[in-house]
C-alpha positions in Angstrom: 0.0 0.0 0.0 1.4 3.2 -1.1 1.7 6.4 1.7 -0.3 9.2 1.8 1.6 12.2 1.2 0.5 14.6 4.4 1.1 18.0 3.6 3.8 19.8 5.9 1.7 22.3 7.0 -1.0 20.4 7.9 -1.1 21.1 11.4 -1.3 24.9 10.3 -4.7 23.8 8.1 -6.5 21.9 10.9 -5.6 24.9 13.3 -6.8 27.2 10.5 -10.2 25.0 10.2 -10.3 24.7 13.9 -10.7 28.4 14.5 -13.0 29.2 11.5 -15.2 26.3 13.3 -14.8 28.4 16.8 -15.8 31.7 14.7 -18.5 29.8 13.1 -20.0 28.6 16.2 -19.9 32.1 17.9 -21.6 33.5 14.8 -24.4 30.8 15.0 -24.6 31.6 18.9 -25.4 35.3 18.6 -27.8 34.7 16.1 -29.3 32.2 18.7 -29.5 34.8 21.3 -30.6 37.5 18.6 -33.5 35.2 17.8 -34.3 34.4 21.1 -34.6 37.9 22.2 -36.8 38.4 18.8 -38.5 35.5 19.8 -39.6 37.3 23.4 -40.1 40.6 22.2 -42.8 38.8 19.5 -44.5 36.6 22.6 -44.6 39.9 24.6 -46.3 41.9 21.4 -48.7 38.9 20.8 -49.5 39.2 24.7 -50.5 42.4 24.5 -52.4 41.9 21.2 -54.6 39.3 22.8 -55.1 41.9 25.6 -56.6 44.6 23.6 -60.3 44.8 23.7 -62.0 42.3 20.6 -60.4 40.8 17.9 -56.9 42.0 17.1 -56.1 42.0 13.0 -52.5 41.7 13.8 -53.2 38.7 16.3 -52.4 36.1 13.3 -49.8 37.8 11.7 -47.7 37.6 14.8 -48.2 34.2 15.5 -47.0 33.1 12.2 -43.9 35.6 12.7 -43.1 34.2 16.0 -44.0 30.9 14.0 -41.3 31.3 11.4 -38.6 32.7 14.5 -38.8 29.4 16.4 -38.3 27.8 12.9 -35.0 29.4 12.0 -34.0 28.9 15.7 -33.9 25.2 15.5 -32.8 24.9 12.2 -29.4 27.2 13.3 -28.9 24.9 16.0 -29.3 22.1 14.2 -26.1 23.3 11.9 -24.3 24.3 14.9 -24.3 20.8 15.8 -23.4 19.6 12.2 -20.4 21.7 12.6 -18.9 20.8 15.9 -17.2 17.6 14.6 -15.9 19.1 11.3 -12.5 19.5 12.1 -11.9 16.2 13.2 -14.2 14.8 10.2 -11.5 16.6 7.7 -8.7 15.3 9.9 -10.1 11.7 9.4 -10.2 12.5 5.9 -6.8 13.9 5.2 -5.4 11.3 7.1 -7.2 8.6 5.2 -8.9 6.9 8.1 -12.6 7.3 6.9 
């Protein structure tokens, strides 16, 4: 079986991957908090909607909104956990063992 060639520098790529990962994962956790705050400040508006004397016309409308915000929420956390094993995933794959 022939060798692999492993690039020099590869140590300097996983590091490199490593901290884009680390960036990545910040990124994705203040737009959890930013949507979770969006998420409140819609529950709070809908509150007060429901509060207001008859029917309220916007009372659907936020729903759906707030709706749509849970949606994005879980589907950003779901590809923060995609991405917590990536370095080690491109590791395994530079170095031949997957």
């Amino acid at each position: 079986m022939s060798e692999i060639a492993i690039p020099k520098n590869l140590i300097d790529i996983l590091a490199s991957l490593e901290t884009g990962q680390l960036a990545m994962n910040t990124v994705l956790g203040l737009i959890l908090d930013t949507m979770h705050n969006q998420n409140n400040l819609l529950s709070e508006l809908a509150g007060q909607a429901r509060d207001e004397p008859g029917p309220s016309p916007i009372m659907q409308v936020l729903e759906d909104l707030t709706s749509a915000v849970d949606g994005m929420d879980e589907n950003l956390g779901m590809l923060g956990r995609m991405l917590v094993d990536l370095p080690e995933k491109i590791g395994a794959v530079i170095d031949g063992t997957t």
